[in-house]
C-alpha positions in Angstrom: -89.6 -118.1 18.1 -89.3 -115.3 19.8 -90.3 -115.2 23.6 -89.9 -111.7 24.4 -92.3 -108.5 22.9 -90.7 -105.0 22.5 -94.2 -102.9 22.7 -93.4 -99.5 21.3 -94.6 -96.3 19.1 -92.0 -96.7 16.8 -89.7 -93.7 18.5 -85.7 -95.5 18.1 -85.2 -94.1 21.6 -88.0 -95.9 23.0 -87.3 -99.2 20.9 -83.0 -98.5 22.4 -84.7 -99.1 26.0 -86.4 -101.9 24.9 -84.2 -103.8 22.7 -81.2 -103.2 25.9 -83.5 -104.4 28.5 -84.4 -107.6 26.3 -80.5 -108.6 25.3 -79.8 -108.0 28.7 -82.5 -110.5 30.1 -81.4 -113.2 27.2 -84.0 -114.4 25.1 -85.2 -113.9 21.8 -87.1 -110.9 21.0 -89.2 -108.9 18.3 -90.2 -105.3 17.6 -93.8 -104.2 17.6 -94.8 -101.1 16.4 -98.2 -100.2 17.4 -100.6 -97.4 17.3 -104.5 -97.3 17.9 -106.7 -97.1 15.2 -110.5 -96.1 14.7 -112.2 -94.6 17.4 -109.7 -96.1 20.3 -107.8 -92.9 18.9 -110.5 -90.7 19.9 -110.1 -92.0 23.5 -106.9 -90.5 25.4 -103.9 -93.0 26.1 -104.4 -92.8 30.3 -108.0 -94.2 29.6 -108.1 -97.0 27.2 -106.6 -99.5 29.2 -110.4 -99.4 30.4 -111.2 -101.1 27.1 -111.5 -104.7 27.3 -108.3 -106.3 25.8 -109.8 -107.9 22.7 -111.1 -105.1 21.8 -107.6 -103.1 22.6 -106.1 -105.6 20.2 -108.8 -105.8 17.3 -108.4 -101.7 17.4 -104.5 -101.3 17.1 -102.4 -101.7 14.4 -98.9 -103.1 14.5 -96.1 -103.7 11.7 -96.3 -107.4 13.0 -99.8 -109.4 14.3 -100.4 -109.4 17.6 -101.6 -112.8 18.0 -100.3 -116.3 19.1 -98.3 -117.7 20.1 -98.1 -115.0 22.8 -94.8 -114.0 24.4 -93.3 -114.7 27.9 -92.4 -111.6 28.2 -93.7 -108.4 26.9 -91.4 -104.9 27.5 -92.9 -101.4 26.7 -91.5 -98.3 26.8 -93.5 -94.8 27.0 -97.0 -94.1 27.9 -98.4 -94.4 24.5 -97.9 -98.1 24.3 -99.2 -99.1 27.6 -102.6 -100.2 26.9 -101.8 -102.3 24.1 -99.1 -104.3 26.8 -101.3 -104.6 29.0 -104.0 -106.3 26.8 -101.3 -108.5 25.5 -100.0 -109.7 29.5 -103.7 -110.2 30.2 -104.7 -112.1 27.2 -101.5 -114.5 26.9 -100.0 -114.1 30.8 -96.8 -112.6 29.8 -94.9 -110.7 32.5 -95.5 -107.6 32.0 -92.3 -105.1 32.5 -92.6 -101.2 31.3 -90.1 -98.5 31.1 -90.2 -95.2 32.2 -93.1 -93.8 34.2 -96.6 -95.9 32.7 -99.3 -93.1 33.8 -101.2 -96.0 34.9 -100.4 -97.8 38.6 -97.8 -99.3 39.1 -99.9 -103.2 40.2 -100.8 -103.1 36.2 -97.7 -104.0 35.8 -95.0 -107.4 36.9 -91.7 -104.7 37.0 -91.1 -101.0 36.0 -88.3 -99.4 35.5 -88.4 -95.9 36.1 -85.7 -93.4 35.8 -85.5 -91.0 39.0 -86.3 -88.1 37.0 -89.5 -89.5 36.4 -90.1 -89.8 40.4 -92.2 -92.7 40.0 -92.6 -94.9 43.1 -94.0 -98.1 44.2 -93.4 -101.6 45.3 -92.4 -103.5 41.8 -90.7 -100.1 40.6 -86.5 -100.0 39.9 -85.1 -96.8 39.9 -82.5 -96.1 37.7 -80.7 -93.2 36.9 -81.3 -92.5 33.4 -82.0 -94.3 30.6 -81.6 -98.2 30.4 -78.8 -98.4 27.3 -76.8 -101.1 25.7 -73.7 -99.3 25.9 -71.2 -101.9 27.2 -67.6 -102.1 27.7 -67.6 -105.5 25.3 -69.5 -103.8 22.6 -67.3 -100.5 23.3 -64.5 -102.2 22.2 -65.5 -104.1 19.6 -66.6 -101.0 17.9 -63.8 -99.2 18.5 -61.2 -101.9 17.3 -63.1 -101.9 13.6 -63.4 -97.9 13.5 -59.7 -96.7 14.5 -58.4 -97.5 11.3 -60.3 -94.8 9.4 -58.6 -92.4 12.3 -55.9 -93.4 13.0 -54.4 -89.9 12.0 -56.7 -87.6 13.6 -54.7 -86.0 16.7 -55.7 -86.5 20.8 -57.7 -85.6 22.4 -60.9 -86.7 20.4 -64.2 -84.8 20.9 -66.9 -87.1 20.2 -69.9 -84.8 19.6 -73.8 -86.6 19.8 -76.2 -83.9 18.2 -79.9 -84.1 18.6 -82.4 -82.0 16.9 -86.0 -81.0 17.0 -88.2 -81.8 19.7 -91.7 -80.6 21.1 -89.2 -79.2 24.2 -86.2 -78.1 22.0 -85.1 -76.7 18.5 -82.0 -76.9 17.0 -82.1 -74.5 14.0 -78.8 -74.1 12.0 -77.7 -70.6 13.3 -77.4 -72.6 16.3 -75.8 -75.2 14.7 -73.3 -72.9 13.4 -72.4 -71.5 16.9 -71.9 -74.6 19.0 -69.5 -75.5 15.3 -67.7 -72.8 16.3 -67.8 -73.6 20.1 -66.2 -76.8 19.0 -64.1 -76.0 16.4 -62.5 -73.5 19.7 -62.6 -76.5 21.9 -60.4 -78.7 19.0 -57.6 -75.9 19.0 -57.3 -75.3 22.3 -56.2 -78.9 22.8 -54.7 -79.5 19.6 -57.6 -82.6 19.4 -60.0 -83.3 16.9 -63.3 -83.9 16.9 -66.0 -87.2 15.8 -69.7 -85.8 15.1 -72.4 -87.9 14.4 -76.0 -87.0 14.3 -79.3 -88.4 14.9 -82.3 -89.1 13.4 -84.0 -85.3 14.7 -81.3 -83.4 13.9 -82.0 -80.9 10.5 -79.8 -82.1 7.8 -79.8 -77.2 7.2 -78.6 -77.4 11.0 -75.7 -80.8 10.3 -74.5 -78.7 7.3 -73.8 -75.9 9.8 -72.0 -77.5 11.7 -69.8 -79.2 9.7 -69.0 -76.0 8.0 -68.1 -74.3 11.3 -65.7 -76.7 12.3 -64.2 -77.4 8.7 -60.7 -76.1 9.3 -60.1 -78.0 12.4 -59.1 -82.6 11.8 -62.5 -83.9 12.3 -64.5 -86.8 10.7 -68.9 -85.7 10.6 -70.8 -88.8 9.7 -73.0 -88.0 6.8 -76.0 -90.8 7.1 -74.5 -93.2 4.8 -73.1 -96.8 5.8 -73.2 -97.9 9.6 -73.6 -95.1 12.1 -70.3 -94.9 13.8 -71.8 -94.1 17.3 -70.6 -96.7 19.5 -66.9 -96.2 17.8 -67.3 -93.0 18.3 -68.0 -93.2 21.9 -65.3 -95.8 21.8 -62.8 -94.0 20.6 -63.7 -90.7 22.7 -61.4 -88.7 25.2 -64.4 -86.4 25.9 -67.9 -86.3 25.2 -70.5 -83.2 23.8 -74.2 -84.1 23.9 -76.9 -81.5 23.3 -79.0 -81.8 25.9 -82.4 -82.5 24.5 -81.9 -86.5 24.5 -81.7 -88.4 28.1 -80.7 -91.6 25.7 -77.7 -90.2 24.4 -76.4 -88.7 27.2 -76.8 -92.0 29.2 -75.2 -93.8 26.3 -72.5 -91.3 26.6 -72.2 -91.8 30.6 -72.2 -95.4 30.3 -67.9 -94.6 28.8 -66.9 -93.1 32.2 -65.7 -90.7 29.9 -66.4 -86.5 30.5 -69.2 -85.7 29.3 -70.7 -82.0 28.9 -73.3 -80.6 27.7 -74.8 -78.2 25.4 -77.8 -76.5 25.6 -80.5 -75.8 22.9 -83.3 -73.5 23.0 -86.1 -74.6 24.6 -87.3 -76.2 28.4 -88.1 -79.4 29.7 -89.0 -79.8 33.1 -88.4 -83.7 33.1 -84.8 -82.8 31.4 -83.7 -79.7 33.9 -84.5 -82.4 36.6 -82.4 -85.1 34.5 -79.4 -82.6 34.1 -79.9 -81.7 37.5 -79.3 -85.5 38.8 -76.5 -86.3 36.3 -74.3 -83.3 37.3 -75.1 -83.4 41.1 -73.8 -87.4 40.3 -70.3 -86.0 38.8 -71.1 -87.6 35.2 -72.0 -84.4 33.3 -70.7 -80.7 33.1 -72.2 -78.1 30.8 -70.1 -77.5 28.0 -68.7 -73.8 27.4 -66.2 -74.1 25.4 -63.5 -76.4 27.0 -62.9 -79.8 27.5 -61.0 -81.6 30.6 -60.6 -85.0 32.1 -62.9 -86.0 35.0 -63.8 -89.0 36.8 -67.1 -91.0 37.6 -68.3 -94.1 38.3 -70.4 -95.2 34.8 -73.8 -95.1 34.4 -75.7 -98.2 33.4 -78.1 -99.8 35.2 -79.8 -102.0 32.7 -78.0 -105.2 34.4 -79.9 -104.1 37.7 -83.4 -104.2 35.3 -82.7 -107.2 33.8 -81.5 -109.6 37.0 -85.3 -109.5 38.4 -86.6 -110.4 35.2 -84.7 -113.8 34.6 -85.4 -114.4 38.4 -89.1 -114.2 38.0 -88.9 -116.4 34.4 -86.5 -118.7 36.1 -83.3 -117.8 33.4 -79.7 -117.8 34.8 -77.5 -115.3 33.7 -77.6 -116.3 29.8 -81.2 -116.2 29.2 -80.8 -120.3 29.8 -84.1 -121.7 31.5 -82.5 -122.8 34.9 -82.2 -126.3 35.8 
């Protein structure tokens, strides 16, 4: 059965925090997808934890019920699936841990985990830098080892190159698309490399085609959506690193290697991202990208291990998730 709730609106990024945080902690856990329904969606997020809790409950809708037996821990992640976490810590005690910066104060909750970008303070608040990710050296090589086959010819150094999309902060139209190609397709023959694209799930299948065209004369592989995504391999198997910069998840991920990492700007502004960026490069993990790749050192970035500790100390877990005796 499992003990621990991932509370989320569905976004992958959000549900990447969660599902990290909870096999980091050690015990079993589900997804649930939820979203107001009725007139609770008439009422804005920052107010309807003011609802009483049966009645957040009764007026949400999840892909799984949210009923007994209740969980011993419940995670959320983003502001939009706060009230519904809280209902569910005060109905069936869980402890309540939330990612990112809540909008609510911080006592609602057992443990947050904020990222400093977020500059969210309080008592029962971790800081981390970035996003909580599952990017691990174990898993790392794992991936890695059942990838390299399939590129085994593709020359040194290998690009790796994480593309994002559309966002309420960014766009990523294909003219663009077909410029930063180019950018990289430069980048590939000025080191003789080769380069590993994958994109994600906002990025405009118009805006992927452009980019694979703009780099078609250089050794690359551009994973086209079918089969297993080959990100983790692909970070694996990396010499360097290009993220667009419109996703603090990926470029995490991509500082959890220790591996360069730079990054390419899309149209748009976030404030929340300039001061992410900001952080990451005054850190030494991140340079933008224009149009060359070199080796640099850093220490990794990962600090999921540092979220997950004070959780099995307040459930009473050692270090495997195993109730301690």
């Amino acid at each position: 059965m499992p003990e621990t709730w991932i509370v989320t609106d569905g976004a992958v990024g959000m549900e990447a925090q969660g599902i990290a945080v909870a096999e980091a902690v050690g015990l079993p856990y589900v997804l649930k997808r939820v979203k107001p329904t009725g007139p609770m969606q008439l009422i804005p997020t920052r107010f309807q934890h003011l609802v009483p809790a049966k009645g957040r409950i009764s007026a949400s809708q999840s892909n799984t019920p949210l009923a007994p037996p209740w969980p011993r821990l419940v995670i959320s992640i983003g502001r939009r699936s706060v009230p519904l976490a809280l209902a569910i810590k005060e109905i069936g005690g869980a402890y309540g841990v939330h990612i990112q910066n809540p909008k609510v104060p911080a006592h609602f909750f057992d443990l947050i985990a904020a990222p400093l970008h977020d500059d969210f303070e309080g008592p029962n608040v971790i800081t981390t830098f970035g996003a909580v990710h599952r990017v691990t050296a174990d898993k790392l090589a794992e991936a890695g080892a059942r990838y390299a086959p399939r590129i085994a010819d593709l020359p040194h150094p290998r690009i790796t190159v994480l593309l994002g999309g559309e966002s309420r902060a960014f766009s990523f139209p294909p003219e663009a698309g077909s410029r930063f190609g180019q950018a990289l397709a430069a980048a590939a023959r000025e080191t003789g490399g080769s380069l590993l694209i994958t994109p994600s799930r906002r990025t405009r299948p118009d805006t992927l085609r452009a980019v694979a065209e703009a780099v078609k004369d250089v050794p690359h592989v551009v994973w086209d959506g079918s089969g297993e995504n080959p990100y983790l391999a692909f970070l694996s198997l990396a010499d360097a690193i290009v993220v667009t910069e419109d996703s603090v998840n990926m470029v995490t991920e991509a500082t959890g290697t220790g591996k360069p990492v730079y990054i390419q700007p899309l149209s748009g502004r976030s404030t929340r991202l300039a001061r992410f960026h900001a952080l990451m490069r005054e850190r030494g993990a991140t340079r933008p990208f224009e149009g060359h790749v070199d080796p640099f050192d850093y220490a990794p970035v990962n600090d999921t291990e540092a979220v997950a500790a004070p959780i099995r100390a307040a459930l009473g877990l050692d270090s495997t998730g195993q109730k301690k005796l």
